[in-house]
Structure formats: structure tokens, C-alpha cells
C-alpha positions in Angstrom: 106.4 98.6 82.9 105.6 100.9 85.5 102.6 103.9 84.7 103.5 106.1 87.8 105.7 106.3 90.6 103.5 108.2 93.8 106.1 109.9 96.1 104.0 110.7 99.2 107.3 110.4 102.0 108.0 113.2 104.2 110.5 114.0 107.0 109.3 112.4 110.1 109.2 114.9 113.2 109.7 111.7 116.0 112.8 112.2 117.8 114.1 108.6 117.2 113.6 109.0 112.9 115.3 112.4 113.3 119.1 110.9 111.8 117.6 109.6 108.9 114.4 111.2 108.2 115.1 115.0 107.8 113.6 117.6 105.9 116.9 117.7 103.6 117.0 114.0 103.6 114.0 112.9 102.1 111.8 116.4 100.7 114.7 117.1 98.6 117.5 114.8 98.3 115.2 112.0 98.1 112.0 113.4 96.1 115.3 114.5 93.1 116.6 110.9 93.6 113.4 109.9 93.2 112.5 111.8 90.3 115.9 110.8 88.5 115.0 107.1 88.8 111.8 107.4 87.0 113.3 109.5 84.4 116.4 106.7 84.2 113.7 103.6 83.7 111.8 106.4 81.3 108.6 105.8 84.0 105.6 107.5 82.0 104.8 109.9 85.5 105.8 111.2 88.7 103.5 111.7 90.8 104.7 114.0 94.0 102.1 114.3 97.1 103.4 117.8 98.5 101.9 120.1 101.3 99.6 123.3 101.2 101.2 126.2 101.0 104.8 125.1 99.3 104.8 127.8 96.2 103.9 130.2 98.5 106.9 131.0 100.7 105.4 134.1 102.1 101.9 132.4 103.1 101.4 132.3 107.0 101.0 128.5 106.5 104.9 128.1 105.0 106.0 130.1 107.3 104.4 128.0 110.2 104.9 124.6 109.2 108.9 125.9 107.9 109.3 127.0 111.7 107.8 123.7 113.5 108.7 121.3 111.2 112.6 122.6 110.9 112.7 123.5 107.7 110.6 121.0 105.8 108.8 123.7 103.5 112.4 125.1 102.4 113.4 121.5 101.4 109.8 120.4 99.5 110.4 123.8 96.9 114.0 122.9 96.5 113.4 119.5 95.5 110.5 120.6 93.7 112.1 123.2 91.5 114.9 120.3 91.4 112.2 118.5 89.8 110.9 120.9 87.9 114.4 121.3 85.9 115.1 117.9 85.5 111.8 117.0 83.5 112.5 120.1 81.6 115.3 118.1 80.0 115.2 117.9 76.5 113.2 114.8 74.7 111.4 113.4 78.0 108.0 115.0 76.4 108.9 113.2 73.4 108.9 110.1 75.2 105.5 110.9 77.5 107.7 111.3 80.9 106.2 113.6 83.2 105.7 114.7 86.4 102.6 116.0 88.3 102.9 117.7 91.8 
């Protein structure tokens, strides 16, 4: 049995990556795939590495990063809150399966 699953991925910026690794790709779509997995094989935590500054879209830092980065602080809080709903399911806290970003 696993005790934690660490998701620390995050869109790569190189030009060659840029097909596969995007914002969407992997912040969201992959951290909620992610997170679905561990909640499937009942993993006791999920533990998401995230970036400074996500919960505060207004923060001169989001904004930044959103702008040079093409969007990769829109796609962390969207797979965040993705997250965020899916361990609010009902009976995971019953069962000790959280998450931790």
C-alpha cells in the first residue's frame, strides 16, 4: 500500500516539451487525473507541490507568472479547486483519504 502520492510536475516552458507539456495538460488535466487515481486505489494522501501565489489571482506574482508562463497559474487553481471537490466526496474522510496542497 501506498501512504502518499507527491505531484510536483509542472508545464515545461522549452519549446520542444511545448505539445505535450502545457499548462492545461499537466496543472490541471493531469494533477485531477492524478488525484482520481489516488482516490480509485483509496491512497491514504495527496500531496500536491503548487506555486506561490496560486489562491491569489489578483497578486502581482499570479499575474506575472500567468502572463510568462501562458497560463500556468489559471490551470494550477482549476485543477486545484478540481481537487478540492473531488476529496469533498462523500465517505473518503471515513476512509483517511486526503489531500494536502
Amino acid at each position: 500500500q501506498t501512504g502518499a502520492v507527491i505531484f510536483a510536475a509542472s508545464a515545461s516552458r522549452q519549446a520542444d516539451a511545448k505539445k505535450t507539456s502545457n499548462a492545461k495538460a499537466v496543472d490541471n488535466v493531469g494533477l485531477v487525473n492524478c488525484a482520481k487515481l489516488c482516490i480509485e486505489k483509496s491512497v491514504p494522501r495527496l500531496v500536491v507541490v503548487s506555486s506561490g501565489g496560486v489562491s491569489k489571482p489578483s497578486s502581482a506574482v499570479y499575474i506575472f507568472l500567468n502572463l510568462a508562463a501562458n497560463g500556468i497559474m489559471d490551470a494550477k487553481i482549476a485543477g486545484e479547486d478540481a481537487v478540492r471537490k473531488l476529496y469533498a466526496a462523500p465517505g473518503l474522510v471515513e476512509k483517511n483519504i486526503g489531500y494536502t496542497v
